[in-house]
C-alpha positions as CSV (number, residue, x, y, z in Angstrom):
1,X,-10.0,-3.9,17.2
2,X,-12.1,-6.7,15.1
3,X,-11.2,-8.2,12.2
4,X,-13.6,-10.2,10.7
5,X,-13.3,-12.7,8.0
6,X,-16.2,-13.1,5.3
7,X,-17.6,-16.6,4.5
8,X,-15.6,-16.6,0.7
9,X,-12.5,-15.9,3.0
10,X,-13.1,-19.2,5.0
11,X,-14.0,-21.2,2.3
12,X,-11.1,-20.1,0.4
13,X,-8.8,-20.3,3.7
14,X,-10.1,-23.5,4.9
15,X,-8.0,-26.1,3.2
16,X,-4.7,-23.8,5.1
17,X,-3.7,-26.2,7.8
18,X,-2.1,-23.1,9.3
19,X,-3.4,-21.9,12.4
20,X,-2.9,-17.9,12.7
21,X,-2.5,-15.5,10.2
22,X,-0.4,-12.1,10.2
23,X,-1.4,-8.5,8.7
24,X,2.0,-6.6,8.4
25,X,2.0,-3.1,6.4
26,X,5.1,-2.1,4.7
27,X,5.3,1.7,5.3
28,X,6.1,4.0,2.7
29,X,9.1,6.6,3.5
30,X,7.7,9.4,5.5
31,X,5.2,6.5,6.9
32,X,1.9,8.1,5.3
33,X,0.2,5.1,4.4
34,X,1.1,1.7,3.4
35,X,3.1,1.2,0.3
36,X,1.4,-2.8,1.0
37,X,0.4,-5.3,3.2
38,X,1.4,-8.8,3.5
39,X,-0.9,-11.5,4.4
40,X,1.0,-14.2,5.8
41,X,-0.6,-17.5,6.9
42,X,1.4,-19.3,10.4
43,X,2.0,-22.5,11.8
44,X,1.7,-20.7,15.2
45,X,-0.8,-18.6,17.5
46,X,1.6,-16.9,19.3
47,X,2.5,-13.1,19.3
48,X,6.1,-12.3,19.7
49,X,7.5,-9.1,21.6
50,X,6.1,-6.0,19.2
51,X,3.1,-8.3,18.1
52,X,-0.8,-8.0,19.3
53,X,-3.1,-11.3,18.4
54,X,-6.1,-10.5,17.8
55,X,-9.3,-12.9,17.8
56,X,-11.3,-13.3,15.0
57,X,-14.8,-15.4,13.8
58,X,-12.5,-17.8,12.2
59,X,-8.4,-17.8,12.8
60,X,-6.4,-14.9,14.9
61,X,-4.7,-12.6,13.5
62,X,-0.9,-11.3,14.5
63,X,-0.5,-7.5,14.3
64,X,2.6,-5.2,14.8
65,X,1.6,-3.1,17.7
66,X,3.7,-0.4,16.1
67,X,1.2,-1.2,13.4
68,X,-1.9,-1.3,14.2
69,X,-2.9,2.6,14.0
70,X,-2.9,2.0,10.5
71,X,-5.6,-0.1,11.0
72,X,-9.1,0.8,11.0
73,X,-11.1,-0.4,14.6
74,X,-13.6,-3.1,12.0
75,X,-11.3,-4.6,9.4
76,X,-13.1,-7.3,6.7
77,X,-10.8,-10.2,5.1
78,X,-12.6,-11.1,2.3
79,X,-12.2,-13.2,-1.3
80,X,-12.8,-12.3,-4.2
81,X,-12.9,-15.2,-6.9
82,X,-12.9,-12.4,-9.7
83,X,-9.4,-11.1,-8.6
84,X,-8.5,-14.5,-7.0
85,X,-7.2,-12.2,-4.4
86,X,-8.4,-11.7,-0.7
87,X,-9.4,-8.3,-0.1
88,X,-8.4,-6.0,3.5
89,X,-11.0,-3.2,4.1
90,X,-12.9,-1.7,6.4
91,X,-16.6,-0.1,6.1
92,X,-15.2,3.1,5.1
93,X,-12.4,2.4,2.9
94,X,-10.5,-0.9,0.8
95,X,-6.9,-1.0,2.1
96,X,-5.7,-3.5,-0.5
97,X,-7.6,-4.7,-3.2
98,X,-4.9,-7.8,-4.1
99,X,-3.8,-9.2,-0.6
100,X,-1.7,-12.4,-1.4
101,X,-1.5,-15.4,1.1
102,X,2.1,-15.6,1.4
103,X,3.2,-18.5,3.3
């Protein structure tokens, strides 16, 4: 899997003095899809038991392994300074259009 973040993603990110981040869907209740996805920054790097960190161009990123075939194999964290919002998507599809940096 690759998750790459855009440059208005690192800009905006940049001033974080966090050092991983963590993609977590919320599953809806028959698990078809994600009801949403937090974006959570973290003072650490390291994956705990059920976690997969995966290396990015800028920060890693901490994955549920339970998780991650929700994900597509090329995900895109992106900004958007319309939305004020970062963006998850993939070539193919937009997975959430308002992804909020919780902390």
């Amino acid at each position: 899997m690759t998750i790459t973040f855009t440059d208005a993603a690192i800009e905006q990110l940049s001033t974080e003095d966090d050092v991983a981040f963590q993609l977590n869907p919320s599953l809806g209740g028959c698990s078809i899809g994600a009801d949403w996805i937090t974006f959570k920054a973290l003072p650490s790097k390291e994956a705990q038991t059920g976690e997969k960190l995966v290396e990015t161009n800028y920060k890693p990123v901490v994955l549920g392994v339970k998780h991650e075939s929700f994900f597509k194999e090329d995900m895109i964290i992106d900004y958007s300074s319309k939305r004020n919002a970062y963006m998850l998507k993939s070539k193919s599809e937009i997975l959430s259009s308002r992804l909020p940096l919780e902390k």
